[in-house]
Backbone of each chain as nested JSON, in Angstrom:
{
  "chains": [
    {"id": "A", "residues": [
      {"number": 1, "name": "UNK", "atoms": {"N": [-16.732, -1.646, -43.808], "CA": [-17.729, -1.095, -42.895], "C": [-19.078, -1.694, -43.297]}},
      {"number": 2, "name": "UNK", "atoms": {"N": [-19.943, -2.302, -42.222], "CA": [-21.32, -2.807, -43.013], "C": [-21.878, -1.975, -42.713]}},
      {"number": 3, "name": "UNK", "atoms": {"N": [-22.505, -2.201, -43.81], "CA": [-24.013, -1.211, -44.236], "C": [-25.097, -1.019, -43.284]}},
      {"number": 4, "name": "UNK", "atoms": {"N": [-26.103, 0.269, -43.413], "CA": [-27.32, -0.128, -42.562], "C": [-28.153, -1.403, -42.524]}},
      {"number": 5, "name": "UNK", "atoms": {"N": [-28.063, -1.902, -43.941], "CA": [-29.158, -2.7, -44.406], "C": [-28.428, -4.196, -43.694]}},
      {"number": 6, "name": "UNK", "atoms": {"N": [-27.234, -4.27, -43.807], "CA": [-26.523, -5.584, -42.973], "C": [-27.449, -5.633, -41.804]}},
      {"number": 7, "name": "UNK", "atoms": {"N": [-27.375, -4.831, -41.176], "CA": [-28.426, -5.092, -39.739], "C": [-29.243, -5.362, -39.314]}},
      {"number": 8, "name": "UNK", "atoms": {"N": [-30.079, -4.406, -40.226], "CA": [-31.413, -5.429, -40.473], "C": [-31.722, -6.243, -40.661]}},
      {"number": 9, "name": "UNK", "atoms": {"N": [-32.927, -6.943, -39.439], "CA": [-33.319, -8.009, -39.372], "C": [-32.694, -8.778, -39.236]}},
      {"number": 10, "name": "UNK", "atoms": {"N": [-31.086, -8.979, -38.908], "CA": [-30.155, -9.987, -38.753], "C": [-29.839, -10.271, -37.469]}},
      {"number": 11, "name": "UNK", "atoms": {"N": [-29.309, -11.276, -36.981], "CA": [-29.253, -12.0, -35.67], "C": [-29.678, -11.37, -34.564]}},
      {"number": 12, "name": "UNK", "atoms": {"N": [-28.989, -10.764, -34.027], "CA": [-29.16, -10.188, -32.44], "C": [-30.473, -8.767, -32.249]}},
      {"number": 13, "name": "UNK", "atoms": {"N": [-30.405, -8.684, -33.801], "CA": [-31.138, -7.407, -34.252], "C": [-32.2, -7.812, -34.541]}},
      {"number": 14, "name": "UNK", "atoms": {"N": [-32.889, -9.05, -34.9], "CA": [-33.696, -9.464, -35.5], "C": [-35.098, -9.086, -34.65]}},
      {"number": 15, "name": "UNK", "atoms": {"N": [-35.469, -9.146, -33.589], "CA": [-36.696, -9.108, -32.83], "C": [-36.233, -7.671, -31.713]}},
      {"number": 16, "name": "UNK", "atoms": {"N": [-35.755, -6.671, -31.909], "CA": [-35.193, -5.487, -31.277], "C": [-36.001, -4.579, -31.928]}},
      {"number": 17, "name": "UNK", "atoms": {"N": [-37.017, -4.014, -30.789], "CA": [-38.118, -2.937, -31.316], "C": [-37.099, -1.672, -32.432]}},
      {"number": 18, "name": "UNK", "atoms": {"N": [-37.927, -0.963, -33.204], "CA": [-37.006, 0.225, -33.834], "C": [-37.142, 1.231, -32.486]}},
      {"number": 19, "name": "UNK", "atoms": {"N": [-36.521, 1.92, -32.005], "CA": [-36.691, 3.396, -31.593], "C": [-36.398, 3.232, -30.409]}},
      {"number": 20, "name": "UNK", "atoms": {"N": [-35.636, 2.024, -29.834], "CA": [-35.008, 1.814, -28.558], "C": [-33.954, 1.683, -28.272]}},
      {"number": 21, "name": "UNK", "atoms": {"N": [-33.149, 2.491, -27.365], "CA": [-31.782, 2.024, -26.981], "C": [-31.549, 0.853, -26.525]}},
      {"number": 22, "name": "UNK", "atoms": {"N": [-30.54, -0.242, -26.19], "CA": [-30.228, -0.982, -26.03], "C": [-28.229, -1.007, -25.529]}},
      {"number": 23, "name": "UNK", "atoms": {"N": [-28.279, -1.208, -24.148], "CA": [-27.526, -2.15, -24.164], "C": [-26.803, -3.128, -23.125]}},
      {"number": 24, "name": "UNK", "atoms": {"N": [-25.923, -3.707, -23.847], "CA": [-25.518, -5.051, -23.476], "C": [-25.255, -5.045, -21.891]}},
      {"number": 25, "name": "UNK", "atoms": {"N": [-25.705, -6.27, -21.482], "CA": [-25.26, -5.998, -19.965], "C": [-23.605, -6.805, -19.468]}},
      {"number": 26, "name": "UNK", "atoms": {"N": [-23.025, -6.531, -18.847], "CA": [-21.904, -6.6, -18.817], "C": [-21.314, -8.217, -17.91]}},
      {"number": 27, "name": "UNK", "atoms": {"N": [-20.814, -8.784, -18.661], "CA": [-20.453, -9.968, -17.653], "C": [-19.175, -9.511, -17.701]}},
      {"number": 28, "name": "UNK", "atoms": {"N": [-18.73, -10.348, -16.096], "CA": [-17.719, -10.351, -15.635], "C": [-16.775, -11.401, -16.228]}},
      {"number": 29, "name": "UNK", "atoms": {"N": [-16.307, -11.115, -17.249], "CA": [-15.145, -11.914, -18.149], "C": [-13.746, -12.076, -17.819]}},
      {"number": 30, "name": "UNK", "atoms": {"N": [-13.145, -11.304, -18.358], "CA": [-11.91, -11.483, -18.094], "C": [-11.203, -10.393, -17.611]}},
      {"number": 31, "name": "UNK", "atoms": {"N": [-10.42, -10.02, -16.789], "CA": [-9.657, -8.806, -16.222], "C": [-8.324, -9.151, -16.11]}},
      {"number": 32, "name": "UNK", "atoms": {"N": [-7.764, -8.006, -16.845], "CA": [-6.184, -7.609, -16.983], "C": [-5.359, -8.332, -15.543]}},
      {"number": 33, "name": "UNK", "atoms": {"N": [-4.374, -8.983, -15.908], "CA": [-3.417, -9.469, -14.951], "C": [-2.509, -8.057, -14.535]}},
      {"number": 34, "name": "UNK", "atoms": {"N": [-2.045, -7.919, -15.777], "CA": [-1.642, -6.552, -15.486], "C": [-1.933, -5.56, -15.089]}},
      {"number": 35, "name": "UNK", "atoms": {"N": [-2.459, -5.001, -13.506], "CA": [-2.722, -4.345, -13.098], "C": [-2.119, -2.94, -13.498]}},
      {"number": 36, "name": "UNK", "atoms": {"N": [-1.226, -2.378, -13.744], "CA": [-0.381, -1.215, -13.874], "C": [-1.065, -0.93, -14.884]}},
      {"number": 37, "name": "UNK", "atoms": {"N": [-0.831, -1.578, -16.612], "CA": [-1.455, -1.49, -17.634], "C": [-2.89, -1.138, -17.469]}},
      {"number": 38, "name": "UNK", "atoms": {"N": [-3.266, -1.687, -16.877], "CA": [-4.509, -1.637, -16.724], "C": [-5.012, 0.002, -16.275]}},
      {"number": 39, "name": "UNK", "atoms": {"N": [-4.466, 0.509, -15.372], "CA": [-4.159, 1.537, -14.661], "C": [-4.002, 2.989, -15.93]}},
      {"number": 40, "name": "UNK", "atoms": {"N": [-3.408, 2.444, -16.358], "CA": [-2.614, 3.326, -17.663], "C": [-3.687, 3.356, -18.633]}},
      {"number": 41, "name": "UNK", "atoms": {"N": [-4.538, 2.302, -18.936], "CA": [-5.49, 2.266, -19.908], "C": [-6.895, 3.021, -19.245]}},
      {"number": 42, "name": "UNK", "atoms": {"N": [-6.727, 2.627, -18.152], "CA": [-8.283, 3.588, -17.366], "C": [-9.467, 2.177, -17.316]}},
      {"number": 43, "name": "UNK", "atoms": {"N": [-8.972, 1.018, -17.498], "CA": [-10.001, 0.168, -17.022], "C": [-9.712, -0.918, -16.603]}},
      {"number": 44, "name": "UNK", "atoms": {"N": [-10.126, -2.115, -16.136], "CA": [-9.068, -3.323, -15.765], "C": [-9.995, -4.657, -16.404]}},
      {"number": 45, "name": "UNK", "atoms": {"N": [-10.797, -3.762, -17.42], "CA": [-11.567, -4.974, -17.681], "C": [-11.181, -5.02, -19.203]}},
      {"number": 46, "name": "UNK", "atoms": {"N": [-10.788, -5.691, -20.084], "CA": [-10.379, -5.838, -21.564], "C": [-11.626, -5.289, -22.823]}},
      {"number": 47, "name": "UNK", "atoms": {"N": [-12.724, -5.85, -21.999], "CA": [-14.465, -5.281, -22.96], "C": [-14.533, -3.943, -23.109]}},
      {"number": 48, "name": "UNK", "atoms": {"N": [-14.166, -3.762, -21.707], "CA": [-14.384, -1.652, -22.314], "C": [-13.026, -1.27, -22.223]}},
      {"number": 49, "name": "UNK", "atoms": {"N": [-12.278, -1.649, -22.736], "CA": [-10.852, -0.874, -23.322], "C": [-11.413, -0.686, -24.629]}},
      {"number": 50, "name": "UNK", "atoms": {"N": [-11.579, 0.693, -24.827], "CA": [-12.65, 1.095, -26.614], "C": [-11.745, 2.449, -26.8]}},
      {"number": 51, "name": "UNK", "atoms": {"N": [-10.553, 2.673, -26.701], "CA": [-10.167, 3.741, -27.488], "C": [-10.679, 4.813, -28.559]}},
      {"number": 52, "name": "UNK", "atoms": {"N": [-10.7, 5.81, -28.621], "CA": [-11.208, 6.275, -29.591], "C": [-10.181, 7.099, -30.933]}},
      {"number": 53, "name": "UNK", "atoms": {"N": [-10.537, 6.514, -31.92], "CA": [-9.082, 6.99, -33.076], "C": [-9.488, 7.586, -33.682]}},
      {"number": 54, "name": "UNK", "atoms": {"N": [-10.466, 8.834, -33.014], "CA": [-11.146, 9.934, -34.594], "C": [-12.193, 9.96, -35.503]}},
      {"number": 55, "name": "UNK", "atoms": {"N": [-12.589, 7.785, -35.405], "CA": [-13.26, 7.95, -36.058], "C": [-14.324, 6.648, -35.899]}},
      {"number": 56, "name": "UNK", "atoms": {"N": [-13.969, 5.773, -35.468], "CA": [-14.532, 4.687, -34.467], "C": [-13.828, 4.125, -33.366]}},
      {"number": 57, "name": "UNK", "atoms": {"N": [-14.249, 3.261, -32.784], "CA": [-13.39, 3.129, -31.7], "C": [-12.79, 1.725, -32.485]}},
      {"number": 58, "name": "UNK", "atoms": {"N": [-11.703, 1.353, -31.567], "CA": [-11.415, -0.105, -31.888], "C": [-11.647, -0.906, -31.026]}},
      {"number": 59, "name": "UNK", "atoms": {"N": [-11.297, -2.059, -31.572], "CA": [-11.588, -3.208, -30.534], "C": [-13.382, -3.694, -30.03]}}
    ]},
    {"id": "B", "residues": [
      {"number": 1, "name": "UNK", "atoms": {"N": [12.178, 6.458, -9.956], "CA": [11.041, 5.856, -8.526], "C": [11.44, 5.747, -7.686]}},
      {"number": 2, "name": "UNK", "atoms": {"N": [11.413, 6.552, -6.131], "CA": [12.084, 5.454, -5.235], "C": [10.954, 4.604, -4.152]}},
      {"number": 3, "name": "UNK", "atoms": {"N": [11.436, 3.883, -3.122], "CA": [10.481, 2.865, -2.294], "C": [9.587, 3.853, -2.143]}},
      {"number": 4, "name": "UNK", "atoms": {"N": [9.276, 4.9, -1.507], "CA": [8.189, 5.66, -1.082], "C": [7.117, 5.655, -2.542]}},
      {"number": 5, "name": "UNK", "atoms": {"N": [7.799, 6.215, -3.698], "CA": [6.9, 6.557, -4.664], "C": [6.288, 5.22, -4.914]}},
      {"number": 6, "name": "UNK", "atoms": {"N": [7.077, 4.523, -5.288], "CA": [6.645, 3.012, -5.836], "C": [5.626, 2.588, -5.036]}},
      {"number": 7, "name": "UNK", "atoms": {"N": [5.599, 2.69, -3.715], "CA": [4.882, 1.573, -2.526], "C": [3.532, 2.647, -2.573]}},
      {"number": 8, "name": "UNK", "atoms": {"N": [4.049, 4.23, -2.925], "CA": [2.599, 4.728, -2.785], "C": [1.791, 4.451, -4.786]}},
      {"number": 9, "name": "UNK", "atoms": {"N": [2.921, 4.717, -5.531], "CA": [1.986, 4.257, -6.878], "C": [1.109, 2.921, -6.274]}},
      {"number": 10, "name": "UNK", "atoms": {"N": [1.802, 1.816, -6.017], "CA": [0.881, 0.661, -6.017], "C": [-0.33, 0.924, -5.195]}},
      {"number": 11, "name": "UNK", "atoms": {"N": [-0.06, 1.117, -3.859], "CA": [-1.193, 1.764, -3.847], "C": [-2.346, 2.367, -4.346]}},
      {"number": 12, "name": "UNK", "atoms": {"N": [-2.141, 3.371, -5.27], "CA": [-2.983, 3.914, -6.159], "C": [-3.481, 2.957, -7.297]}},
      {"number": 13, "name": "UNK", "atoms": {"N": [-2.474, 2.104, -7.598], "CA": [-3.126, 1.025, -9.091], "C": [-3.924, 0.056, -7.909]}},
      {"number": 14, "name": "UNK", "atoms": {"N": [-3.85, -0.634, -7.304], "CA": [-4.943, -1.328, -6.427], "C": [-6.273, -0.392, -6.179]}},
      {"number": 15, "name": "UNK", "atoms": {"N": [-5.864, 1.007, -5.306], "CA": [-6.83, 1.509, -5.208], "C": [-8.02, 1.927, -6.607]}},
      {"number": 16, "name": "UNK", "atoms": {"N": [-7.329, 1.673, -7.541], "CA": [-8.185, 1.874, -8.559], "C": [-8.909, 1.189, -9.414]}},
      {"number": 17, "name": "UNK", "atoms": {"N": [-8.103, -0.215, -9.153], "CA": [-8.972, -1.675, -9.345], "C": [-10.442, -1.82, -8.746]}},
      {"number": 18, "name": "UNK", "atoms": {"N": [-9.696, -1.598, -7.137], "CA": [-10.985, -1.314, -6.366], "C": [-12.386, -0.68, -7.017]}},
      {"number": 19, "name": "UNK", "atoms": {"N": [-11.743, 0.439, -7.108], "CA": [-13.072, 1.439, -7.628], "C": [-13.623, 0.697, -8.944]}},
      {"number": 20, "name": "UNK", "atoms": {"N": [-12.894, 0.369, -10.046], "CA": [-13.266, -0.206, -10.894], "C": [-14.022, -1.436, -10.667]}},
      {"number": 21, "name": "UNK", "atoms": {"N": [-13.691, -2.424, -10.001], "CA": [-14.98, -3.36, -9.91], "C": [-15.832, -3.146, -8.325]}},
      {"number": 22, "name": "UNK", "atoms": {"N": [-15.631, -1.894, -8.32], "CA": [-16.977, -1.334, -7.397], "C": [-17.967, -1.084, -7.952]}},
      {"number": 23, "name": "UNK", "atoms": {"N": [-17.608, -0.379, -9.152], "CA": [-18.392, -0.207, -10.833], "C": [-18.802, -1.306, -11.02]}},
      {"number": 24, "name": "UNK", "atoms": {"N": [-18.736, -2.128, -11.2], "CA": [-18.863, -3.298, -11.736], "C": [-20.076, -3.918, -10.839]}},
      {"number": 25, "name": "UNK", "atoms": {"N": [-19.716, -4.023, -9.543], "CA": [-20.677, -4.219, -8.194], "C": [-21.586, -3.445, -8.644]}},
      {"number": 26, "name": "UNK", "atoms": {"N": [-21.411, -2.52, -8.378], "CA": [-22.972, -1.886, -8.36], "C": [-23.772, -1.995, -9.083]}},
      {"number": 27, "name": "UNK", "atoms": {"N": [-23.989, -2.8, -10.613], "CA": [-24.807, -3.398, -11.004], "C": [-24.891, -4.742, -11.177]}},
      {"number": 28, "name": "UNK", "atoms": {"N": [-24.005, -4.801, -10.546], "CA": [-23.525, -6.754, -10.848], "C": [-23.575, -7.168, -8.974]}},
      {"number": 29, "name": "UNK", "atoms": {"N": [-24.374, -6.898, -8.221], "CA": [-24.192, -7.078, -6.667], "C": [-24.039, -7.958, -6.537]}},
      {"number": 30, "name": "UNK", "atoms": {"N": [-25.02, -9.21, -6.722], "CA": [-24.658, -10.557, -6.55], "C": [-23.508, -11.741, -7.353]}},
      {"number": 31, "name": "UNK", "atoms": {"N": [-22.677, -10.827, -8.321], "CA": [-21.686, -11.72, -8.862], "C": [-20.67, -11.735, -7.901]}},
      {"number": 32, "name": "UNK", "atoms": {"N": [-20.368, -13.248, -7.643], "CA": [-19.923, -13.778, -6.744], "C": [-17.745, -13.662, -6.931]}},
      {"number": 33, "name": "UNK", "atoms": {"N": [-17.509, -13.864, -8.333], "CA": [-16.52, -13.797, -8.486], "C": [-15.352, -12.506, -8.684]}},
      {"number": 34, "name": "UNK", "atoms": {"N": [-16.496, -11.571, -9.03], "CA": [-16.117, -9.975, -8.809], "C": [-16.242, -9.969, -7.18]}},
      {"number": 35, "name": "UNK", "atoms": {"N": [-16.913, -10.079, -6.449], "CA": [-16.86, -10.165, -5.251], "C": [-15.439, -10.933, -4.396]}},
      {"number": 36, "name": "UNK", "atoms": {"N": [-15.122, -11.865, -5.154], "CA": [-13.567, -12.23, -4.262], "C": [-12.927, -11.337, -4.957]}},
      {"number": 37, "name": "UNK", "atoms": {"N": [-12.934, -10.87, -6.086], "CA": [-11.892, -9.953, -6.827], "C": [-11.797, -9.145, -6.056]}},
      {"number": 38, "name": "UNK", "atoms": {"N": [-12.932, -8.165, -5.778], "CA": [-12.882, -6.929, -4.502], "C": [-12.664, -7.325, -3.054]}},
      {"number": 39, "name": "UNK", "atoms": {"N": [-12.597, -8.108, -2.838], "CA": [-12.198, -8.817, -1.496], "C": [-10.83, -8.74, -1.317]}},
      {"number": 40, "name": "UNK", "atoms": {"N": [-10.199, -9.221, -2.138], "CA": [-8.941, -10.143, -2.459], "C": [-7.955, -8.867, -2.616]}},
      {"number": 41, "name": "UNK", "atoms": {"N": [-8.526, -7.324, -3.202], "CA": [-7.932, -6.265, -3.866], "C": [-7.866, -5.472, -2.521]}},
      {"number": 42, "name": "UNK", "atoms": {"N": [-9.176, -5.424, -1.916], "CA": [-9.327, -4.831, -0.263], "C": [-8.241, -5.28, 0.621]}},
      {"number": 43, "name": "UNK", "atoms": {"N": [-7.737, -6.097, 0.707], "CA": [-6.731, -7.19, 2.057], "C": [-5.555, -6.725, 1.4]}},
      {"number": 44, "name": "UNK", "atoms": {"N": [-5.195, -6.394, 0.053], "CA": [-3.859, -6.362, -0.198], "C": [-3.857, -4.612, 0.091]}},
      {"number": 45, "name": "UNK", "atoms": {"N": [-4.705, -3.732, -0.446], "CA": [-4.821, -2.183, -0.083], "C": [-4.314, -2.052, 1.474]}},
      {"number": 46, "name": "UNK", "atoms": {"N": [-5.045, -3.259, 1.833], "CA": [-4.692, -2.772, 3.778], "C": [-3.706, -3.226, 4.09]}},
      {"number": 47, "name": "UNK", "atoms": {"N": [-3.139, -4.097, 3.503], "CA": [-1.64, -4.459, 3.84], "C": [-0.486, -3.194, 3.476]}},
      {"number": 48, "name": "UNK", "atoms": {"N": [-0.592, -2.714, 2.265], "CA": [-0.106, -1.805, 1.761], "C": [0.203, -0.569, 2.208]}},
      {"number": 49, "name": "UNK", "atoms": {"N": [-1.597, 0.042, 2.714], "CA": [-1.401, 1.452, 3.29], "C": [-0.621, 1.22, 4.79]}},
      {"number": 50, "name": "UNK", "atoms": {"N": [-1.001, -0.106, 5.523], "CA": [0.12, -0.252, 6.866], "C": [1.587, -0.523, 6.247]}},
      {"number": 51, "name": "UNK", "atoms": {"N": [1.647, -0.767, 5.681], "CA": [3.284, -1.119, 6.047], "C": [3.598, 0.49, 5.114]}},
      {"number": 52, "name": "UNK", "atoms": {"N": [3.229, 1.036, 3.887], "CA": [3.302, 2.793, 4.196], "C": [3.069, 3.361, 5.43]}},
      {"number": 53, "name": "UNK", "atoms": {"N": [2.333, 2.98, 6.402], "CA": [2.213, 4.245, 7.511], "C": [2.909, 4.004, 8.189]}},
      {"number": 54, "name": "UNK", "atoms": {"N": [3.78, 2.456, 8.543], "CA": [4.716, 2.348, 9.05], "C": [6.048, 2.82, 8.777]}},
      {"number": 55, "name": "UNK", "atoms": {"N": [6.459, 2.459, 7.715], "CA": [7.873, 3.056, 6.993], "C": [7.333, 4.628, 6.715]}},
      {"number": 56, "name": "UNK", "atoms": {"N": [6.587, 5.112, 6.258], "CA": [6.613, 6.662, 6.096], "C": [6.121, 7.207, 6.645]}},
      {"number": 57, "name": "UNK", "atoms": {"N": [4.4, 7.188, 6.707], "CA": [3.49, 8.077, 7.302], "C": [1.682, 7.501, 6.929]}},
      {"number": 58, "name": "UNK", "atoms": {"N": [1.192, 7.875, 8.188], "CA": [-0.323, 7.537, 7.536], "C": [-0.738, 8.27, 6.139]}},
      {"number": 59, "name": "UNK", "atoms": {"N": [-1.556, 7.186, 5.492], "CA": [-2.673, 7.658, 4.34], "C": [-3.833, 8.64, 4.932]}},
      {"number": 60, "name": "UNK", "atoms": {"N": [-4.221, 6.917, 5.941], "CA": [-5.499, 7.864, 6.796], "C": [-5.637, 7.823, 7.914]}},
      {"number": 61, "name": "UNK", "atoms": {"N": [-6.403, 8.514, 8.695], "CA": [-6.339, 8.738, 10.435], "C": [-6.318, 7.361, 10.744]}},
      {"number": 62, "name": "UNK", "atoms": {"N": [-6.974, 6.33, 10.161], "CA": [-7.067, 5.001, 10.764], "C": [-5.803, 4.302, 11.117]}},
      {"number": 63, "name": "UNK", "atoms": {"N": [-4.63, 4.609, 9.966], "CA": [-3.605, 3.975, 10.607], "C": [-2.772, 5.067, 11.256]}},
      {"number": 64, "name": "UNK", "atoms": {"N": [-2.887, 6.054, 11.757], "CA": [-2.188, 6.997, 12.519], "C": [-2.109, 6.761, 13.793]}},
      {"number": 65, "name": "UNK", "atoms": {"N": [-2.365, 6.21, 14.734], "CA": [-2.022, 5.481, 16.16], "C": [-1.508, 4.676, 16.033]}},
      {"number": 66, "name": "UNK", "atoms": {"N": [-0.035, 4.783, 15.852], "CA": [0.799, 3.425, 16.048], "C": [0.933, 2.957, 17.483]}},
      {"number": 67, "name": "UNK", "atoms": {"N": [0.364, 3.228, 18.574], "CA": [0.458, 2.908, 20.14], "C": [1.175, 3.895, 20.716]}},
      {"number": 68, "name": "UNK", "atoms": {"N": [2.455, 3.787, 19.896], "CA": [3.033, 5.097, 20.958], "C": [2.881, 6.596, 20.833]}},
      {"number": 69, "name": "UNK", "atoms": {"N": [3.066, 6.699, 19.42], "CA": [2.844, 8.31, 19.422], "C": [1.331, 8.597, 18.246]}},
      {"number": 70, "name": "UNK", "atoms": {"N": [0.304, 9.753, 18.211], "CA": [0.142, 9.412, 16.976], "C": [0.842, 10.137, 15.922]}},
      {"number": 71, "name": "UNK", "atoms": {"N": [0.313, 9.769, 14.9], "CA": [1.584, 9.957, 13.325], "C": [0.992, 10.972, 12.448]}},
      {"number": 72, "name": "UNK", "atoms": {"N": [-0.665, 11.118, 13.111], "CA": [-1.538, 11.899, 11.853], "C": [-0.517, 12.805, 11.332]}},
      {"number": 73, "name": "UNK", "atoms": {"N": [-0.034, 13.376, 12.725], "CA": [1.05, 14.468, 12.087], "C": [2.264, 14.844, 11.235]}},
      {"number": 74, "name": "UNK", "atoms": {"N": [2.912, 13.553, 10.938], "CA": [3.666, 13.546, 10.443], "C": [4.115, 13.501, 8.646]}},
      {"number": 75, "name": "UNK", "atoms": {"N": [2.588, 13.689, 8.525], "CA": [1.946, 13.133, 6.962], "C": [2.921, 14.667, 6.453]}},
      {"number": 76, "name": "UNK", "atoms": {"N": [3.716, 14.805, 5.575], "CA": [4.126, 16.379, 4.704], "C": [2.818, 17.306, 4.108]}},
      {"number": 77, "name": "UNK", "atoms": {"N": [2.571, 18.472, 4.423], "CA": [1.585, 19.11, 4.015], "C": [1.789, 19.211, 2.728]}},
      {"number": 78, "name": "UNK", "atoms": {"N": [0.497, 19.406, 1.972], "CA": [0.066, 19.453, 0.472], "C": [0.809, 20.94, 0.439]}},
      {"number": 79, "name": "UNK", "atoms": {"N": [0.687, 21.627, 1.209], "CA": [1.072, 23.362, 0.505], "C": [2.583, 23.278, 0.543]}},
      {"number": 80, "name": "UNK", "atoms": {"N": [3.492, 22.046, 1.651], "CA": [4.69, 21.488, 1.332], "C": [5.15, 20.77, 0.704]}},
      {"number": 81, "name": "UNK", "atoms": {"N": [4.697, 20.56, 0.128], "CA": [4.965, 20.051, -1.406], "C": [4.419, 18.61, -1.227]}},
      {"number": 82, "name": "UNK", "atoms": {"N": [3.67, 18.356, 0.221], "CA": [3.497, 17.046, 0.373], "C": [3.075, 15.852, -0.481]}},
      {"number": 83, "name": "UNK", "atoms": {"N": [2.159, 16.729, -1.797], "CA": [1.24, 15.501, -2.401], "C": [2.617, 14.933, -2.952]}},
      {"number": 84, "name": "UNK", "atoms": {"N": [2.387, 13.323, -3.426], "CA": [3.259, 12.838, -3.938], "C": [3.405, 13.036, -5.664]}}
    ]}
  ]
}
């Protein structure tokens, strides 16, 4: 698990005011062939398939 | 499963693609390739719900005038156990 201090000031983080939300805007990448699956998972896009296991998400 | 359930599941997994990159549209309006995606997902939905309202029964009033009779009626009521 990295640390707070990993973040700081490091790449994407580097010029990101403190005390602001942020986020990513979404490109249209790649979407499940498998429609059904897809169906079953609740999204058809692979980026926000984010499960949650209790304790972070995966993926 | 039989043909009815199946032809109406698919239905429902298209119809939900749909919605999903309607999501997607609505902040992404001008992406062009989500746009044939929802295009492409729309033409197969309408193929789908006709040839259901043909073999079973309309979804929606729209395909319920088959010329000769209409069909609205023939849909099974929800309190008859209609939903699928």
């Amino acid at each position: 698990m990295m640390d707070y201090q990993d973040y700081a000031g490091v790449g994407a983080w580097k010029n990101r005011p403190l005390a602001m939300a942020y986020v990513e805007i979404q490109r249209f990448d790649k979407v499940y062939d498998d429609l059904e699956k897809a169906y079953r998972i609740g999204t058809i896009f692979p980026d926000l398939n984010k499960p949650f296991n209790g304790r972070r998400c995966e993926g | 499963m039989n043909g009815k359930e199946q032809l109406l599941f698919n239905i429902g997994v298209v119809d939900f693609t749909m919605v999903d990159l309607g999501l997607f549209l609505d902040t992404h309006p001008t992406d062009q390739k989500a746009l044939e995606y929802y295009q492409h997902y729309a033409q197969i939905k309408k193929q789908l719900c006709r040839e259901f309202g043909k073999k079973y029964y309309p979804l929606t009033m729209a395909e319920a005038d088959s010329g000769k009779k209409w069909s609205w009626g023939d849909a099974p009521l929800p309190w008859e156990g209609g939903c699928a």
